[in-house]
C-alpha angles and dihedrals in degrees: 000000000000124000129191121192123188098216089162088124103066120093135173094272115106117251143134098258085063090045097053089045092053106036091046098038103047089053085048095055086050095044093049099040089152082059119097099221112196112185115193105212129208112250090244093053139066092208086156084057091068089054097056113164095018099133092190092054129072136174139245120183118214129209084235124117122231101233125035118077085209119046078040090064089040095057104042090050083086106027107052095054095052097039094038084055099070094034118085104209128185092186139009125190125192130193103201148028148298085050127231107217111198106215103236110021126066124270125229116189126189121210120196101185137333093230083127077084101043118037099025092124082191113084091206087050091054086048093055091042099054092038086051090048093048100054101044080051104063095038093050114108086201139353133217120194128183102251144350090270090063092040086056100055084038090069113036079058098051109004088180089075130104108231132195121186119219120166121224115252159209143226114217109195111175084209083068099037104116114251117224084252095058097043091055090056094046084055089044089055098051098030095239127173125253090244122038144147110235125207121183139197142079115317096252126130094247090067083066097217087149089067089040097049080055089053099059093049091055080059100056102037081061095056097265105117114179120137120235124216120204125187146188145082121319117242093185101288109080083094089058091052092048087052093058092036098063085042088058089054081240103134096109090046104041123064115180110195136189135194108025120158118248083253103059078045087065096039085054104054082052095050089048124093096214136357115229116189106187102174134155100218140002137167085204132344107231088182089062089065088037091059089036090061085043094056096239131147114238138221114195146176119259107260137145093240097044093053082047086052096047100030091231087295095118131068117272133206123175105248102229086056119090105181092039074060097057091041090059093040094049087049094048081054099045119021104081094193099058080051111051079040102060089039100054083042093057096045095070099027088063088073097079099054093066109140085228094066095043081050093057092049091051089056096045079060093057091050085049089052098048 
């Protein structure tokens, strides 16, 4: 069996979607020695480098850029046919739009999250997304998304299409696992307080930080003071948030940081005293099995996929509600019980989110395929 995997859309930039690629796809490689992996690479990103010493995959870079649906789609216009040509493929899977479909072998195509249809603020950018999504749609052989909730919009969208659900993973290596030095020195480096809430995830409005930040005034204006971190990479709206932060007189509460390595992540899910994720909209929520590994209790909004995640054992706020936020948030920091009970909770949900057992459901796909 050969297997080609477009994998044009991954960068160096940390995300879920790389995570996922790498996590589930180094334990498949291991798990199908007999298959012949070949992994077509963006000309910005080394994606072969992080699959060093895997004999059945090799590697092909593309004149495609990582970023941009559209150049993407311009380019590859004249490269895939040509290259697709000399290639035999049995099966080839893509993880992003718009899709590439091989003549002759099956096409497997992976879907994070529809928010193309949701959050666009541009009406022409909701009009290529659904065309795109259409389209792949109807191409796919099969389709895996990251969780029920997506299966669920996916088909309501395109009910024809065969759907598979496999979560998004982690890898928990107590080599990596931060130690309490390290962890003081992290706080030392950052001057961070001995007590915080921690949210993590991209600057972007979707993540809703703006209602969160609220939220921890409200806190505060009612005698609760506990900061509130918050870390990631910026989209283009960690300005925004500054802004309302030193409107807020937060300055002081409210720390944004950037570029952290996915160590000093790790250490700073163990230094916090609770993990909010207050977002809008989200296919998965890579950040709730982070925080579960790291044994701490969650406060989350209130979304389909999250309750799925976490099987209703968390604590919950509707999004749009800022005091409902604080609420949650004062509860995740008093109550003792909520929160022996979530973490105990997490500590045996994150089990089934092992990249070795992911790996194993993506194969029984292919055998299903072929």
């Amino acid at each position: 069996m050969k297997v080609g995997l477009n994998a044009t859309c991954m960068s160096d930039r940390s995300s879920g979607a790389k995570q996922r690629f790498f996590g589930i796809y180094d334990e498949l490689f291991k798990y199908l020695p007999e298959v012949e992996f070949v992994i077509f690479e963006p000309q910005d990103c080394q994606v072969g480098s992080w699959f060093t010493g895997r004999t059945n995959v090799s590697v092909r870079t593309t004149p495609l850029p990582s970023k941009g649906r559209m150049g993407k789609y311009i380019s590859g216009l004249k490269y895939w046919p040509l290259e697709l040509a000399r290639e035999s493929f049995t099966l080839f899977e893509a993880f992003h739009m718009p899709l590439v479909c091989p003549k002759r072998c099956k096409v497997i195509m992976t879907i994070h999250d529809l928010r193309g249809l949701h959050t666009e603020t541009q009406a022409g950018n909701r009009a290529l997304f659904k065309f795109f999504l259409y389209r792949a749609l109807k191409e796919a052989d099969h389709v895996i998304t990251v969780s029920g909730a997506m299966r669920d919009e996916i088909l309501a969208f395109f009910p024809q299409v065969t759907v598979s659900v496999i979560y998004n993973g982690f890898k928990i290596l107590s080599s990596s696992q931060p130690t309490e030095v390290e962890g003081e020195i992290l706080r030392s480096k950052y001057a961070l307080p001995s007590e915080f809430v921690l949210a993590v995830g991209h600057f972007e409005p979707r993540k809703n930080y703006s209602r969160l930040i609220d939220a921890m005034a409200l806190l505060k204006k009612n005698g609760i003071e506990c900061p509130l971190v918050i870390i990631g990479n910026d989209s283009g709206y960690i300005t925004t948030l500054s802004r309302r932060i030193k409107a807020l007189n937060m300055t002081k509460q409210v720390f944004l940081l950037t570029g952290l390595t996915d160590h000093e992540v790790c250490c700073m899910y163990k230094l916090c005293s609770l993990f909010v994720f207050p977002s809008l909209y989200e296919g998965f929520g890579i950040p709730i099995i982070e925080a579960m590994a790291a044994r701490r209790p969650m406060v989350l909004s209130d979304l389909p996929v999250f309750r799925e995640i976490t099987e209703d054992q968390a604590i919950y706020f509707p999004h749009d509600d800022v005091a409902a936020i604080a609420d949650a948030i004062e509860t995740g920091l008093a109550s003792t019980h909520e929160r022996n009970r979530i973490v105990h909770y997490g500590s045996r949900r994150v089990g089934d989110f092992s990249f070795e057992r992911l790996a194993k459901k993506v194969a029984c796909i292919y055998r299903s395929l072929t």
